[in-house]
VOPA-184819 format. One line per field, with one value per residue: residue number from 1; x, y, z of N, C-alpha, C, O in turn; chain; residue in one letter. Coordinates in nm, 4 decimals. Atoms other than C-alpha are relative to their C-alpha. Example, Ala and Ser with C-alpha at 12.3 -4.5 7.8 and 13.67 -1.06 7.14 Angstrom:
<sites>
k	[1,2]
n_px	[0.0890,-0.0820]
n_py	[-0.1190,-0.1190]
n_pz	[0.0000,-0.0060]
ca_px	[1.2300,1.3670]
ca_py	[-0.4500,-0.1060]
ca_pz	[0.7800,0.7140]
c_px	[0.0900,-0.0770]
c_py	[0.1200,0.1090]
c_pz	[0.0000,0.0730]
o_px	[0.1936,-0.0261]
o_py	[0.1181,0.2198]
o_pz	[0.0665,0.0899]
c	[A,A]
r	[A,S]
</sites>
This chain:
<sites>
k	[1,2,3,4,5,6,7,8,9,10,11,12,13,14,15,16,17,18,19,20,21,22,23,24,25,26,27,28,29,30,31,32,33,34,35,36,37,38,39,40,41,42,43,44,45,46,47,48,49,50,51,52,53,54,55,56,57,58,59,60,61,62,63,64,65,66,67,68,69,70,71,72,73,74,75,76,77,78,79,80,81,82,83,84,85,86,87,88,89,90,91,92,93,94,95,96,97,98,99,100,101,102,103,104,105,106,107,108,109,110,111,112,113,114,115,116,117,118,119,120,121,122,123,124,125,126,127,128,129,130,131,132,133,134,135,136,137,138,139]
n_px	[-0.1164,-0.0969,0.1122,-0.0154,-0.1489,-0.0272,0.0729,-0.0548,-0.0953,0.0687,0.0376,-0.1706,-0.0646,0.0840,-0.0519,-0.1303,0.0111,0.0638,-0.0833,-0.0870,-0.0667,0.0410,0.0204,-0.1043,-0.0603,0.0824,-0.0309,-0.1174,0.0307,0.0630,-0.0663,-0.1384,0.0589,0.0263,-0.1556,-0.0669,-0.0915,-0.0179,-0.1021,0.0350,0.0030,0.1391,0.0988,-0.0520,0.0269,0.1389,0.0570,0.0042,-0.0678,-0.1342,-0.0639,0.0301,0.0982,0.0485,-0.0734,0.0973,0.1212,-0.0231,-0.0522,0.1591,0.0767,-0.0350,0.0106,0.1397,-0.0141,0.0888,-0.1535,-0.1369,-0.0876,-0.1015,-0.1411,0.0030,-0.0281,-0.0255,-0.0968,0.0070,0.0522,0.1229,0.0972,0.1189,0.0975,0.1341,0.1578,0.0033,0.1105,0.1221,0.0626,0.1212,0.1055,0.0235,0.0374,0.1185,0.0491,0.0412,0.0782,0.0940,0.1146,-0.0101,0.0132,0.1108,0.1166,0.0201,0.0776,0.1678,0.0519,-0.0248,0.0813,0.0868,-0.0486,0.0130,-0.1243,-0.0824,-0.0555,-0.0906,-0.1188,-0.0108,-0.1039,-0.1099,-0.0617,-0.0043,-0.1252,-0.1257,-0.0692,-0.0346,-0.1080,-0.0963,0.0012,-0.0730,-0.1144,-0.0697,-0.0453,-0.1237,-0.1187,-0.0086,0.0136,-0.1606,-0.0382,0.0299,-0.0988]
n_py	[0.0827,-0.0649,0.0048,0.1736,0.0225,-0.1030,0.0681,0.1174,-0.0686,-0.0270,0.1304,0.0704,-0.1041,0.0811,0.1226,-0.0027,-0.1084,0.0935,0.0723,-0.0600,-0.0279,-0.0977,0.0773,0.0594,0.0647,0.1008,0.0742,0.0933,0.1253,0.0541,0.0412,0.0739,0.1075,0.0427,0.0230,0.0943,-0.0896,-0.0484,-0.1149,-0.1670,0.0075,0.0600,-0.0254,-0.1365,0.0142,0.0534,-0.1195,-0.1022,-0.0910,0.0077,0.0777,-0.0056,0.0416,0.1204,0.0654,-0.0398,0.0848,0.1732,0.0046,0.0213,0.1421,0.0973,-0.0858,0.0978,0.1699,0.0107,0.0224,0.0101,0.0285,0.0998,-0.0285,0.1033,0.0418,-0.0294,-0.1247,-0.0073,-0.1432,-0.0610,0.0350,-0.0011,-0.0429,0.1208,-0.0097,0.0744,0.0765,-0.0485,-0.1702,-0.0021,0.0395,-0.1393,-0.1078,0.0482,0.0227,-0.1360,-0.0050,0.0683,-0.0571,-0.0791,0.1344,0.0759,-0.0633,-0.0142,0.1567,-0.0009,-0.0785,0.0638,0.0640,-0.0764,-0.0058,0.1444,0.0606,-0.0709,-0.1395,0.0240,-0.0089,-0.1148,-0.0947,0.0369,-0.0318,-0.1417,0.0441,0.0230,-0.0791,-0.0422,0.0290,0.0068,-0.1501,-0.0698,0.0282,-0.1033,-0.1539,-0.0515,0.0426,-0.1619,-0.0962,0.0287,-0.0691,-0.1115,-0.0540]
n_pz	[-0.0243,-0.0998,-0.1387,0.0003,-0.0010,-0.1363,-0.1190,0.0128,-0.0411,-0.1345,-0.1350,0.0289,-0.0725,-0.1126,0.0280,-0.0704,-0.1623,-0.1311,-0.0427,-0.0788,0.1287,0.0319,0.0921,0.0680,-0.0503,-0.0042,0.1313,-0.0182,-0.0609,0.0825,0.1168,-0.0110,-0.0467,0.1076,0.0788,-0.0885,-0.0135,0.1090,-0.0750,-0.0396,0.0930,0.0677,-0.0306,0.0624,0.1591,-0.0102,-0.0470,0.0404,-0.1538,-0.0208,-0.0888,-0.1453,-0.0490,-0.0409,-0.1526,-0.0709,-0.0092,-0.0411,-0.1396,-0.0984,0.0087,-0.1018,-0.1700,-0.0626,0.0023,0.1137,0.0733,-0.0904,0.1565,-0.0198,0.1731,0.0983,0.0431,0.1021,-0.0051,-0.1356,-0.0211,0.0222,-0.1298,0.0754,-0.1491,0.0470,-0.1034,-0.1295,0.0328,-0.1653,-0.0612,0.0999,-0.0770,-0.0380,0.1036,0.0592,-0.0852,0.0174,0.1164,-0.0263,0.0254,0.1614,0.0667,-0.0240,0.0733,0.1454,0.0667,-0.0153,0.1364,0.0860,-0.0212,0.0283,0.1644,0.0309,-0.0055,0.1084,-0.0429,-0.0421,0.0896,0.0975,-0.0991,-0.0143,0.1282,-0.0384,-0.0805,0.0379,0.1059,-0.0517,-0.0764,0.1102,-0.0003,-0.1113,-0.0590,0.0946,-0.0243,-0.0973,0.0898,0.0438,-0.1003,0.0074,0.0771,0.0015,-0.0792]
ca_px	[-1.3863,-1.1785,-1.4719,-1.4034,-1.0317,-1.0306,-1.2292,-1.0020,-0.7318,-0.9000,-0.9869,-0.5957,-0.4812,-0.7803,-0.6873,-0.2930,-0.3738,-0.5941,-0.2630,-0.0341,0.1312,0.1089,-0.0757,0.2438,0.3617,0.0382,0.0665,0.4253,0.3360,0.0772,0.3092,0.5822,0.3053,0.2446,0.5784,0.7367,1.0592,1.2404,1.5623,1.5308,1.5749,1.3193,1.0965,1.2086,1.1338,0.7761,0.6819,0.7796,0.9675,1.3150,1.5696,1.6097,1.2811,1.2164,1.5020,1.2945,0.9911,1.1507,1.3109,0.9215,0.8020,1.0706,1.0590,0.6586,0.7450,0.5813,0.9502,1.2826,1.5955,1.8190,2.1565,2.1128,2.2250,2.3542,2.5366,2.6150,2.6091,2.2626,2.0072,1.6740,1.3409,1.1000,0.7423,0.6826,0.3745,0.2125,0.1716,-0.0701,-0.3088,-0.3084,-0.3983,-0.6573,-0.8348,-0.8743,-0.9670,-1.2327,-1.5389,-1.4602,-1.4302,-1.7613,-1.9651,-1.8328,-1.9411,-2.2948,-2.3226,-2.1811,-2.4015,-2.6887,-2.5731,-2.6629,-2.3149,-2.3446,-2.3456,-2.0794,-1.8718,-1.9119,-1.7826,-1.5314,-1.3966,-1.4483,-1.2008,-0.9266,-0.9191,-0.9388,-0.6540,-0.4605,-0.5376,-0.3739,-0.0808,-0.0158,-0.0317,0.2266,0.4402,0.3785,0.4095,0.7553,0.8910,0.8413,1.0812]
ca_py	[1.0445,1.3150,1.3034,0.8944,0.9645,1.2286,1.0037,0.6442,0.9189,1.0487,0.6842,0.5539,0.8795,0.7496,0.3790,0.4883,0.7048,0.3812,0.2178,0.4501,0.5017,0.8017,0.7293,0.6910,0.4669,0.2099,0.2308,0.1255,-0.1628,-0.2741,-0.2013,-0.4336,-0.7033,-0.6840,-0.6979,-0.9052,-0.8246,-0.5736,-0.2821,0.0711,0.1621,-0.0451,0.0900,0.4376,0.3439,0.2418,0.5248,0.7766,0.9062,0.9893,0.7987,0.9814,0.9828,0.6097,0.5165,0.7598,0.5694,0.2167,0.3211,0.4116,0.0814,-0.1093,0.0771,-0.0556,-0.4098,-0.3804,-0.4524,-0.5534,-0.5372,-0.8008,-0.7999,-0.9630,-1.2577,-1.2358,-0.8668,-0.8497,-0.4474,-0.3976,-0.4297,-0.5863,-0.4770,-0.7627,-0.7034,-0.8770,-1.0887,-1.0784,-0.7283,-0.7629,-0.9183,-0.5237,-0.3936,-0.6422,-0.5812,-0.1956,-0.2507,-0.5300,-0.3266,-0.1332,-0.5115,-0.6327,-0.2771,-0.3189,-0.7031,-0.5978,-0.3178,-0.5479,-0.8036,-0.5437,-0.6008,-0.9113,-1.0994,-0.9034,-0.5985,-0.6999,-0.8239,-0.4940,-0.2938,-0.5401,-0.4926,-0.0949,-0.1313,-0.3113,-0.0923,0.1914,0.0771,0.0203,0.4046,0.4906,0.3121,0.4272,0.8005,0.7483,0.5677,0.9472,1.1418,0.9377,0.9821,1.3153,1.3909]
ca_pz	[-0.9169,-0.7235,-0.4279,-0.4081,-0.4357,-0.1549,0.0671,0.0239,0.1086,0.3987,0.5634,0.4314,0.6877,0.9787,0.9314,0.9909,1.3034,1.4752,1.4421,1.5558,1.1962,0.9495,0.6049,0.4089,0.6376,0.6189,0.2336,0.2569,0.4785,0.1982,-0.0814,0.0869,0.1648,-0.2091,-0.3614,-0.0605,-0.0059,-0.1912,-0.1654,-0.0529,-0.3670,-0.5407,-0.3198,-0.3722,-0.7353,-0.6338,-0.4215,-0.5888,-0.2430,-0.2304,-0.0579,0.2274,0.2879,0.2262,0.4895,0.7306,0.6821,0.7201,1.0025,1.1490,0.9927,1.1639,1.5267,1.5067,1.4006,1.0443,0.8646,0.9448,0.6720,0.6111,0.3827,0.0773,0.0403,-0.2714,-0.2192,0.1265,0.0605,0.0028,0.2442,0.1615,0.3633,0.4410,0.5855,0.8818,0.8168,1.1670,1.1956,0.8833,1.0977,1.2611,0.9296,0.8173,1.1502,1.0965,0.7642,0.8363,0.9121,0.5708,0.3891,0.5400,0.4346,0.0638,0.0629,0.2030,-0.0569,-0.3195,-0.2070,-0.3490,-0.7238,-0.9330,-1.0640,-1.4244,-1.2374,-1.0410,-1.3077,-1.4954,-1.1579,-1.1084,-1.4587,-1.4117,-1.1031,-1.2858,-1.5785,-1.3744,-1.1606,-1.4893,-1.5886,-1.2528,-1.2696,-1.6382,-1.5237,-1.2564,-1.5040,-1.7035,-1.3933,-1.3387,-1.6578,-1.6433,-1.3424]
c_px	[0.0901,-0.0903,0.0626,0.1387,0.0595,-0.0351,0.0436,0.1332,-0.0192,-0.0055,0.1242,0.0608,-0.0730,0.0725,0.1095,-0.0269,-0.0796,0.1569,0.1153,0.1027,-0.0996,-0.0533,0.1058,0.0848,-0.0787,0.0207,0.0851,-0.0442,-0.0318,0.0880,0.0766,-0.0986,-0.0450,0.1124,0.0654,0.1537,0.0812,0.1220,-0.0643,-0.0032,-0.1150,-0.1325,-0.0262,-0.0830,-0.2053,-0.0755,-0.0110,0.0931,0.1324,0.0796,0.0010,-0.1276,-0.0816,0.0783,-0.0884,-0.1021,0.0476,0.0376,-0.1361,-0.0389,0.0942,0.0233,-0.1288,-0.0163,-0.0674,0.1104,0.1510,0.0633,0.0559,0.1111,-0.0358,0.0995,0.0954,0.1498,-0.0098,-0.0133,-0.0883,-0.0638,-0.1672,-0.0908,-0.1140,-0.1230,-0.0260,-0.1433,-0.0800,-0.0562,-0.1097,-0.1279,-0.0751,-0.0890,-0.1281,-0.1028,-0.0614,-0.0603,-0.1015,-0.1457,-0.0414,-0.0309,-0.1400,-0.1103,0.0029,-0.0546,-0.1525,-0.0421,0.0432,-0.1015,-0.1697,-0.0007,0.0023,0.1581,0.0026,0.0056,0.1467,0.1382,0.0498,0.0787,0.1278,0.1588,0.0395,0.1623,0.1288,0.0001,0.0254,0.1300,0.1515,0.0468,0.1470,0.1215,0.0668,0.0306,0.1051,0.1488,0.0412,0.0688,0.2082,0.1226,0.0259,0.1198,0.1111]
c_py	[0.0654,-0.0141,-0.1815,-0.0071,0.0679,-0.0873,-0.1322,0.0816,0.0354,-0.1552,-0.0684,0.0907,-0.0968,-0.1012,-0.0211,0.0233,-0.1419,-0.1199,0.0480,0.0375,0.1217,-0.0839,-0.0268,-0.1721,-0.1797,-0.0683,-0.0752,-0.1455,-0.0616,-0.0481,-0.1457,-0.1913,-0.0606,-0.0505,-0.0900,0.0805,0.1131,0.1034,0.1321,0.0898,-0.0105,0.0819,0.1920,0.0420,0.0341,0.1200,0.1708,0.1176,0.0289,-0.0544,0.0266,0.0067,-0.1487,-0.0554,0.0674,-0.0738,-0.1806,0.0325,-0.0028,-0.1849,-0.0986,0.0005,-0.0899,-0.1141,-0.0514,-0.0940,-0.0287,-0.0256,-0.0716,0.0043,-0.0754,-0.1037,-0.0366,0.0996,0.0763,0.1755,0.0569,-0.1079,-0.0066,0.0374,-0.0964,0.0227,-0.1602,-0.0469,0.0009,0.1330,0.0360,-0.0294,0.1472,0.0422,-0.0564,0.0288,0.1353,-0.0222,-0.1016,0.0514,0.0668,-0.1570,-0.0264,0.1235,-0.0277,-0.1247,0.0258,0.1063,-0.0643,-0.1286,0.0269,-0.0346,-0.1561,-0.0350,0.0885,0.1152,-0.0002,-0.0388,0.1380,0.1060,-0.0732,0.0313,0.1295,0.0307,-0.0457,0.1006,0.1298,0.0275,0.0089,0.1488,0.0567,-0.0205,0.0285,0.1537,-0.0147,-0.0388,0.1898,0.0993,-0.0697,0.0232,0.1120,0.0402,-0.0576]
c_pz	[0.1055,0.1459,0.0477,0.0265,0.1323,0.1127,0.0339,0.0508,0.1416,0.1296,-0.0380,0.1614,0.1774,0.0438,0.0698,0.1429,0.0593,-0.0057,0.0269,-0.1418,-0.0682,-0.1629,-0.1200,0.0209,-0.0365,-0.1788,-0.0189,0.0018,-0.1212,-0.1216,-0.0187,-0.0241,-0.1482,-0.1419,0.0563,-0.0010,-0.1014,0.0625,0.0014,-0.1259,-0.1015,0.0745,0.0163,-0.1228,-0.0061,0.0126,-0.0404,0.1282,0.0017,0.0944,0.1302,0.0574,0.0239,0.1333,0.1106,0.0577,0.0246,0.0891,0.1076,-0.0390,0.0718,0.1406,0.0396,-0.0742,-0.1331,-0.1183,0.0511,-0.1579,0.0658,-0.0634,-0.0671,-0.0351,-0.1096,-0.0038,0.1505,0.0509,0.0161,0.1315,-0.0796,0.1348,-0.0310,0.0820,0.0699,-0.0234,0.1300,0.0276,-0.1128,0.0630,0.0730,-0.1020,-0.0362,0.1200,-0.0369,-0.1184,-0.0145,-0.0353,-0.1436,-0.1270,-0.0207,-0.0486,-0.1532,0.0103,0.0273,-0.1446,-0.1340,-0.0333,-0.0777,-0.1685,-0.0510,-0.0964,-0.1579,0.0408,0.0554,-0.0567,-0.0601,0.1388,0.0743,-0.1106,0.0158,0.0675,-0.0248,-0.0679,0.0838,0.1150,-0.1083,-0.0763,0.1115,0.0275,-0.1506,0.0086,0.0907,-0.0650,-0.0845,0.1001,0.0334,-0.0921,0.0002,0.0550,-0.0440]
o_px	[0.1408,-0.0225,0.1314,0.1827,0.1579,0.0334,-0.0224,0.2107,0.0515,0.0205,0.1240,0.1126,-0.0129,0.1595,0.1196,0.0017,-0.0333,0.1576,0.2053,0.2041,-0.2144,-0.0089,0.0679,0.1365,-0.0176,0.0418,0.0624,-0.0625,0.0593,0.0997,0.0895,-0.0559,-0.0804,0.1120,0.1160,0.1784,0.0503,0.1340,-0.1643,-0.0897,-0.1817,-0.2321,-0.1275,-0.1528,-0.2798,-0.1488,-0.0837,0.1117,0.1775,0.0341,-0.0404,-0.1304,-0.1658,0.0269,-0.1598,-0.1180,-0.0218,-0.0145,-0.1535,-0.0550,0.0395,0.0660,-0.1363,-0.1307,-0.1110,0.0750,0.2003,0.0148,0.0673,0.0957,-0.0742,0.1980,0.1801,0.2646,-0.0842,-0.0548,-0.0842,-0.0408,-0.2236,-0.0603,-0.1832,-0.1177,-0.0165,-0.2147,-0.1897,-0.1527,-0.1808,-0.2265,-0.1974,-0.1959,-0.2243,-0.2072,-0.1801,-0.1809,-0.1445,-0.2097,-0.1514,-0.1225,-0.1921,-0.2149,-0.1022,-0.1571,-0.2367,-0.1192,-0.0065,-0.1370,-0.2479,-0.1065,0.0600,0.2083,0.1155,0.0786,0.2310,0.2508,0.1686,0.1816,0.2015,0.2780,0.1594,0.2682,0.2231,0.0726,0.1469,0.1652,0.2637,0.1626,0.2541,0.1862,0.1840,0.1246,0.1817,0.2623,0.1433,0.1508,0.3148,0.2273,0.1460,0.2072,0.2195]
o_py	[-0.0023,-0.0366,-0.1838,-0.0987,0.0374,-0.0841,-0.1787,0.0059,-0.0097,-0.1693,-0.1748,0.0195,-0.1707,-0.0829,-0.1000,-0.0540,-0.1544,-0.2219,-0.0338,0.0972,0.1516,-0.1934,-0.1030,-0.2541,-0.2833,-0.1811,-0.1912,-0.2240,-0.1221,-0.1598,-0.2189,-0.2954,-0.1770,-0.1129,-0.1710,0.1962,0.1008,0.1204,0.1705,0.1760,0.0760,0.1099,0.2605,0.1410,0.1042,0.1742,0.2648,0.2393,-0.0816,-0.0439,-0.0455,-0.0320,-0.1746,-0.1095,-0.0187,-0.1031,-0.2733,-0.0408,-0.0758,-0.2762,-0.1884,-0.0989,-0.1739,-0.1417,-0.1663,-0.1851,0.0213,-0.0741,-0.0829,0.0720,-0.1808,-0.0677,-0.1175,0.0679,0.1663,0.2201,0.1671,-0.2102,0.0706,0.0417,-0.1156,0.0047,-0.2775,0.0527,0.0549,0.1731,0.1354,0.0388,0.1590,0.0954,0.0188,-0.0217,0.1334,0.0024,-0.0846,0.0277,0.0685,-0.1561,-0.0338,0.0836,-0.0283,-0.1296,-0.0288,0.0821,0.0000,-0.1622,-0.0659,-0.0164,-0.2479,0.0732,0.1233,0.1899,0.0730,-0.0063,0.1664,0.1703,-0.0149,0.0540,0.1470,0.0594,-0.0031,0.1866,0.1443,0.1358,0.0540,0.1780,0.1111,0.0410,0.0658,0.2072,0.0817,0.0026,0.2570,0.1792,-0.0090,0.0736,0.1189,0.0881,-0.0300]
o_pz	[0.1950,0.2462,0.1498,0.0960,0.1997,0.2150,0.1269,0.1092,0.2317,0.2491,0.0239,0.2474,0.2553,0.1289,0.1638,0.2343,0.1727,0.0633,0.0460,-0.1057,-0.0354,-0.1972,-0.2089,-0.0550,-0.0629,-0.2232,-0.0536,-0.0913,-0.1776,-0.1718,-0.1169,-0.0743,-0.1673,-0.2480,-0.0214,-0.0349,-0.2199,0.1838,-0.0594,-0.1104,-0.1582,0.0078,0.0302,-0.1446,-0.0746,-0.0702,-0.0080,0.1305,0.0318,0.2083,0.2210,0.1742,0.1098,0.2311,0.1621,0.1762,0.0662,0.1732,0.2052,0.0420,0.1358,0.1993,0.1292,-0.1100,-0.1398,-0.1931,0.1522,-0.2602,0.1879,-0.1650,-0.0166,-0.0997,-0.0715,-0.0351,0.1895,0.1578,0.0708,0.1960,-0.1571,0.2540,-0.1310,0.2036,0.0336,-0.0351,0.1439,0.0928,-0.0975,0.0351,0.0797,-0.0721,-0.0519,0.0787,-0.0693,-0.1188,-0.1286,-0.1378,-0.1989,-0.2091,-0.1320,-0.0997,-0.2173,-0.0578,-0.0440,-0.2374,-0.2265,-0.1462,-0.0983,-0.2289,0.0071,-0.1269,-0.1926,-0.0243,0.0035,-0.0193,-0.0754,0.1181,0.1538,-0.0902,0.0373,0.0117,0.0418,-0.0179,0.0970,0.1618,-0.0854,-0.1060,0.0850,0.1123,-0.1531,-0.0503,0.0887,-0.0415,-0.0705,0.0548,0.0230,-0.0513,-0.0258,-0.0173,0.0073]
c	[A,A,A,A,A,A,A,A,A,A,A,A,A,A,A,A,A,A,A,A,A,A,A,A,A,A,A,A,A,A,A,A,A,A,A,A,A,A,A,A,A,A,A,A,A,A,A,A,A,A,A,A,A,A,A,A,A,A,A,A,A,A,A,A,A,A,A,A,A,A,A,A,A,A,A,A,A,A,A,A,A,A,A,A,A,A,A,A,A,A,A,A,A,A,A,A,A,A,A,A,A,A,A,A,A,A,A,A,A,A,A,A,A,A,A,A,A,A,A,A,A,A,A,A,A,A,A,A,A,A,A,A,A,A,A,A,A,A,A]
r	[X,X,X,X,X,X,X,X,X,X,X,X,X,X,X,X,X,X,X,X,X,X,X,X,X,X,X,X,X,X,X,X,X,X,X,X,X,X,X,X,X,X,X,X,X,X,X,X,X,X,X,X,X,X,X,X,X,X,X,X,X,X,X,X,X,X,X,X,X,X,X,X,X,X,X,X,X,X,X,X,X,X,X,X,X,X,X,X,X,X,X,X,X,X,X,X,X,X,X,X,X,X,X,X,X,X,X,X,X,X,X,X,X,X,X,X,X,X,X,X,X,X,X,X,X,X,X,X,X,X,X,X,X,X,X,X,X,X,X]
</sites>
């Protein structure tokens, strides 16, 4: 599992660098694209990053056109950060070739295999996001 984990780490870092971003920065992106908009803060919360370091990083993500904040609505104090939906098109492009090897090697596996490593995958995902809940706590 750590070999698999090192190596989705490794091509996250790659990935950034063919788009001119560092691999914190790409996750971001993703995170935002998965949450939609959200405060500095919240995403603070998410990342596990400290503030000044998330402003840092939005400031890169909105320099290369990934994010732009807005005031909220709402509380004209706070500032929300919204991912820029075109510049996804960047990301899905780099990550393409990677898409199209897992569907050929997925392609290899009959549909109860496939269920069973689809299943795998969630729970495993569910693992990972209970330890960071631990790992948060913690601090």
């Amino acid at each position: 599992m750590r070999r698999l984990s090192t190596r989705i780490v490794l091509f996250q870092q790659h990935a950034a660098n063919a788009l001119g971003l560092i691999h914190t920065d790409i996750k971001t992106a993703d995170i935002l694209h998965e949450t939609g908009p959200i405060t500095a803060g919240e995403l603070s919360r998410i990342t596990g990053l400290t503030t000044g370091t998330v402003t840092a990083l939005v400031d890169r993500l909105e320099a290369a056109g990934y994010v732009r904040r807005e005031r909220d609505t709402a509380d004209r104090r706070r500032v929300i950060i919204v991912p820029v939906d075109t510049r996804q098109s960047d990301i899905q492009a780099v990550y393409a070739p990677l898409a199209a090897a897992v569907q050929h090697m997925g392609a290899q596996y009959n549909e109860e295999e496939l269920a069973l490593l689809q299943d795998f995958v969630r729970r495993i995902s569910g693992v990972y996001e209970d330890e960071m809940q631990r790992l948060t706590a913690r601090e």
